[in-house]
C-alpha positions as CSV (number, residue, x, y, z in Angstrom):
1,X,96.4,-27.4,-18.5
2,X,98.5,-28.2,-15.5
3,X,97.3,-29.4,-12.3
4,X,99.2,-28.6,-9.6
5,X,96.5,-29.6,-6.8
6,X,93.5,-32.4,-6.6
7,X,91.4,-33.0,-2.9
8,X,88.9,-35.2,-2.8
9,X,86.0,-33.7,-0.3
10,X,84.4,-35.4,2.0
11,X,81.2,-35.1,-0.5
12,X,82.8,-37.7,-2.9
13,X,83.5,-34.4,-5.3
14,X,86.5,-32.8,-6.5
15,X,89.3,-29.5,-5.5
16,X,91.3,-28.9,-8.6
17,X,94.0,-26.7,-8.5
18,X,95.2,-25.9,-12.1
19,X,96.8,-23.0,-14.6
20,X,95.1,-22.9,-17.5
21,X,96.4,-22.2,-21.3
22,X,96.4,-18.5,-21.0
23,X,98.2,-19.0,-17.8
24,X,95.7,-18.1,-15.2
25,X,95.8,-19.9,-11.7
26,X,92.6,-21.4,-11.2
27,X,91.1,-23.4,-8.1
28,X,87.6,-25.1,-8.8
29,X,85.3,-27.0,-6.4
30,X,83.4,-29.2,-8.5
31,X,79.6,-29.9,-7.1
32,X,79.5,-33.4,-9.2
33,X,80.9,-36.4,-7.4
34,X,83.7,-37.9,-8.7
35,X,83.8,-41.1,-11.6
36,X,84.8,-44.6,-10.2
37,X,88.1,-44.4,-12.4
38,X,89.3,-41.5,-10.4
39,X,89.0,-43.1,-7.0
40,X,90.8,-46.2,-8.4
41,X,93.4,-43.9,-9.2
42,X,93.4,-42.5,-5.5
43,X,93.0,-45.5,-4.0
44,X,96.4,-47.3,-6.5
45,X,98.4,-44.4,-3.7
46,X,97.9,-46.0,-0.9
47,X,100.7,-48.3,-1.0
48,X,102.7,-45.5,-1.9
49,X,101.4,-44.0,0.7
50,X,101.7,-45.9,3.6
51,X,105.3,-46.6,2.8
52,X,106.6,-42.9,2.8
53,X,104.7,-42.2,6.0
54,X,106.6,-45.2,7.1
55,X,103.1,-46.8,8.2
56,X,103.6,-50.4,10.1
57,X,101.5,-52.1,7.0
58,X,104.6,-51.0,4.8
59,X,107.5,-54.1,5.0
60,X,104.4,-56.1,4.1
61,X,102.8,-54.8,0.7
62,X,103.6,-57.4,-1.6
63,X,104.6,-55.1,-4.6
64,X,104.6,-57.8,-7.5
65,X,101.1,-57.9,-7.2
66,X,99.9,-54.4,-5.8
67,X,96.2,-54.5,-6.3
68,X,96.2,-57.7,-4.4
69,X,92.8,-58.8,-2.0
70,X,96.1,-59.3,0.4
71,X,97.4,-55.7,0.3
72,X,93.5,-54.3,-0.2
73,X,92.7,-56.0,3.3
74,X,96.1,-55.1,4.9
75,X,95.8,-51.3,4.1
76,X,92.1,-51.0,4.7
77,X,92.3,-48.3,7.6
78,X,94.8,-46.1,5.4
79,X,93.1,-43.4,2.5
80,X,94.3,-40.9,0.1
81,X,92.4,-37.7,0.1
82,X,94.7,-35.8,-2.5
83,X,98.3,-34.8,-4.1
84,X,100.3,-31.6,-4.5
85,X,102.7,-31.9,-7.2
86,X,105.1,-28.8,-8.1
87,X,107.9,-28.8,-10.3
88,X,108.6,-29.0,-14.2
89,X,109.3,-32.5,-16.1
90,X,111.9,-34.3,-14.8
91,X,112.3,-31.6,-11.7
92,X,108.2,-32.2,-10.1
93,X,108.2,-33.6,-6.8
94,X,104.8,-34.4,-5.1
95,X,103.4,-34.4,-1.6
96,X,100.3,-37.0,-0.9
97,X,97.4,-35.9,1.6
98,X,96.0,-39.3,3.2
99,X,94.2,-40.2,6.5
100,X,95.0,-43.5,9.1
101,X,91.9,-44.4,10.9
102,X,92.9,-45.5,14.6
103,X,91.6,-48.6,16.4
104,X,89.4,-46.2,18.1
105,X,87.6,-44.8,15.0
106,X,89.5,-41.7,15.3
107,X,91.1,-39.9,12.1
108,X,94.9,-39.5,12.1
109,X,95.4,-37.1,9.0
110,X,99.3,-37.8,7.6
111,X,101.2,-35.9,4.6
112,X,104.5,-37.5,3.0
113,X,107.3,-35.7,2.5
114,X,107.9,-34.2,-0.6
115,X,109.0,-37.0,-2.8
116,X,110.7,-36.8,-6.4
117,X,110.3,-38.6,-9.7
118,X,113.2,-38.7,-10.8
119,X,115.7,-41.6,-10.5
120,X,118.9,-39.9,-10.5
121,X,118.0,-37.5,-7.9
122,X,115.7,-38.9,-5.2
123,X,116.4,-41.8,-2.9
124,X,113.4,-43.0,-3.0
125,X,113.4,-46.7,-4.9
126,X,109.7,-46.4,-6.4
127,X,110.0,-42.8,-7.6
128,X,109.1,-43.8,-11.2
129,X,106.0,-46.0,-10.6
130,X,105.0,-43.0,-8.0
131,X,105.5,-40.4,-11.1
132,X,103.0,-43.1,-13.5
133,X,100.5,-42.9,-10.8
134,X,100.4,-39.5,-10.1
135,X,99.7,-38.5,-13.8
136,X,97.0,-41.3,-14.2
137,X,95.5,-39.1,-11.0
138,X,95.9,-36.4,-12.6
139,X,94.8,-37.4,-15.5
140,X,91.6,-38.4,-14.6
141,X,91.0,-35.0,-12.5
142,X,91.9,-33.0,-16.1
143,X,88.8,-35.1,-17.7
144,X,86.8,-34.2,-14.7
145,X,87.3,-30.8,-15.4
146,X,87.4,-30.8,-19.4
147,X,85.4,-33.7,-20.2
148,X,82.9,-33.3,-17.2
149,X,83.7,-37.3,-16.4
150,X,81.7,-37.5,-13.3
151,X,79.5,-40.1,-11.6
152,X,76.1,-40.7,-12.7
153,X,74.1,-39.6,-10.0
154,X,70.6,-40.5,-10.0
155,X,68.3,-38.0,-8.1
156,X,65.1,-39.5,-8.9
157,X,63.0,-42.5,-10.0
158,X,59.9,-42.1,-12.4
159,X,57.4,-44.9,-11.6
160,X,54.9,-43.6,-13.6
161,X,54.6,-45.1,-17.2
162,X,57.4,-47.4,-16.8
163,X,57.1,-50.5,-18.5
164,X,59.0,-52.4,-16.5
165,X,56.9,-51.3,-13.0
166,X,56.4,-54.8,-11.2
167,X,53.3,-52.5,-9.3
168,X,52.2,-50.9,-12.4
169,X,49.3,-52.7,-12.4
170,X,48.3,-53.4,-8.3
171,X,45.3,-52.2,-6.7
172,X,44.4,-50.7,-3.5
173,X,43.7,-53.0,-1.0
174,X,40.3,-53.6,0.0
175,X,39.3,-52.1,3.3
176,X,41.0,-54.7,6.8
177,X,38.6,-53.8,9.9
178,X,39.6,-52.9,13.6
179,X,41.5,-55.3,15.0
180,X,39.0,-56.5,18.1
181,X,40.6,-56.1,21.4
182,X,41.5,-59.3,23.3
């Protein structure tokens, strides 16, 4: 399987974009939201991120220590909603999909510009730990889709024969009469 294409909706849940092992192009909308792992994964872009869209936040990510409360706190208007990467092996180039909220709660949706992994060939100086964090995206988007890794979701809470209720055992209260007008 190789992903070519991963959007996270506004939903919380996945757009894969992949060709199969027979070779098939296939785009699915998953309807289950995505695991915690895979928006860590999203989320270890943004650095990446706001430095090819040349974001003011940029000159001051401190890279020795990249998931930092520091950089967390000074990049916490920028997200990443999703990656294109085409290309073979040593040839793929990505694009990142991300959004800037303004100081006026507006949404300023950004894309960088198709940026390379390889070393010898692109100019830009993180290209390698871009490439390691792009697969561990995709990565976690193939076990979405194979493995069905998705968050646990739960719909509903079953009071009834629960051990553990704290009102399992309460009673109706007893009848409280009119309030008498003053």
């Amino acid at each position: 399987m190789k992903i070519s294409k991963v959007k996270l909706n506004n939903g919380g849940t996945l757009e894969v974009a992949f060709v199969d092992d027979d070779g098939n192009d296939v785009s699915l909308k998953g309807k289950n939201p995505v695991h915690e792992d895979f928006k860590e994964r999203l989320n270890a872009l943004i650095p990446y991120f706001a430095e090819l869209t040349e974001q003011r936040e940029a000159p001051m990510i401190d890279w020795n220590d990249i998931e930092s409360i520091e950089n967390e706190d000074l990049l916490h208007r920028i997200s990443v909603t999703g990656v294109s990467v085409k290309g073979f092996d040593d040839d793929r180039q990505c694009v990142i999909t991300g959004k800037r909220t303004l100081s006026t709660s507006k949404v300023l949706n950004l894309n960088t510009p198709l940026t390379g992994f390889n070393i010898d060939t692109e100019s830009y100086e993180r290209c390698e730990d871009l490439r390691d964090v792009v697969d561990a995206l995709m990565y976690e988007a193939k076990l979405y889709v194979v493995e069905k890794k998705w968050a646990v979701v739960q719909k509903e809470i079953d009071f009834d024969g629960n051990a553990d209720d704290p009102f399992a055992e309460a009673q109706a209260t007893a009848e409280v009469p009119e309030a008498v007008p003053a």
